[in-house]
C-alpha positions in Angstrom: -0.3 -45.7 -15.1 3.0 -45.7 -12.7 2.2 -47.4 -9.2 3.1 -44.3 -7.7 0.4 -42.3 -10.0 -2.2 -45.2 -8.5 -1.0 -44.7 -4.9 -1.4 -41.2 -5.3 -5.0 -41.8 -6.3 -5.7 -44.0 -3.3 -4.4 -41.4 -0.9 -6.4 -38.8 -3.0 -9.8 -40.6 -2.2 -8.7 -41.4 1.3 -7.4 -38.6 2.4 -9.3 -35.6 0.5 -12.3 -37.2 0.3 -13.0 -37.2 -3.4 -14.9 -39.7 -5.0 -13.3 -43.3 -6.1 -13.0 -43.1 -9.7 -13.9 -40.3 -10.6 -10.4 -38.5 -10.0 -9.2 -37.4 -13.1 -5.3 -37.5 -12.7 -4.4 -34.6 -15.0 -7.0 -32.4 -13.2 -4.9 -29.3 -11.5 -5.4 -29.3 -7.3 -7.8 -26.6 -7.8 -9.8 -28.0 -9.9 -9.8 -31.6 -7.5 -11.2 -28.5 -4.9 -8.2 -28.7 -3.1 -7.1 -25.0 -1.4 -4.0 -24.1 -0.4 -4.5 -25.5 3.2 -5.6 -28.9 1.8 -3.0 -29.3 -0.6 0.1 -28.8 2.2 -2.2 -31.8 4.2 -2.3 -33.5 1.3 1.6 -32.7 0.6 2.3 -34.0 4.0 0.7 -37.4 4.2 2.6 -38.1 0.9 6.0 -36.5 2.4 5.1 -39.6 5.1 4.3 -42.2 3.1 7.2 -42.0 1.0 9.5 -40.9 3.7 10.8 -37.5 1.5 10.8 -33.6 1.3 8.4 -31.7 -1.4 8.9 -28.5 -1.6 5.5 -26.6 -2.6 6.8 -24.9 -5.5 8.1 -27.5 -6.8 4.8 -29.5 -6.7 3.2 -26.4 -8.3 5.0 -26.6 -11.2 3.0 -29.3 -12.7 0.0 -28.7 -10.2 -1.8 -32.3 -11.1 -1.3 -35.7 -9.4 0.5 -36.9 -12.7 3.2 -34.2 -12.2 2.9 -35.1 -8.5 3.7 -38.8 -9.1 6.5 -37.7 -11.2 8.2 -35.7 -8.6 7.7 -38.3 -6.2 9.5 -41.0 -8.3 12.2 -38.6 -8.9 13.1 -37.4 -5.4 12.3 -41.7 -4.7 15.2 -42.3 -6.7 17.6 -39.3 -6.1 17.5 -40.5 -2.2 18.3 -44.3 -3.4 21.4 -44.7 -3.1 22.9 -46.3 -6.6 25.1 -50.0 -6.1 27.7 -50.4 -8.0 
């Protein structure tokens, strides 16, 4: 599991209010009970936390925290600049 997958999970529990442990990272937002109202607050705080722009449909493209953690780590590293 990626650290940003288990970050994700954190927030998840904190934020949403769903139950330590039992969030099953492949689940799609609906079926974590997440509406569409819930899921842009839930967009937001990760938008903060990582200090980046998610565009909803793009985060509906694979609607689970897996496919969120993924899009997270890639616009993480497009925004990192590269040394050379």
């Amino acid at each position: 599991m990626s650290a940003t997958l288990e970050k994700l999970l954190v927030m998840a529990h904190k934020n949403m209010g769903l139950e330590d442990g039992k969030i099953d990272p492949q689940a799609t937002f609906t079926e974590l009970g997440l509406d569409s109202l819930s899921l842009v607050d839930f967009l937001f705080s990760v938008e903060d936390e990582y200090r980046i722009d998610i565009e909803e449909k793009r985060a509906m493209v694979q609607p689970t925290l897996t496919g969120l953690a993924a899009l997270v780590d890639e616009l993480v590293a497009s925004k990192t600049p590269v040394s050379a």
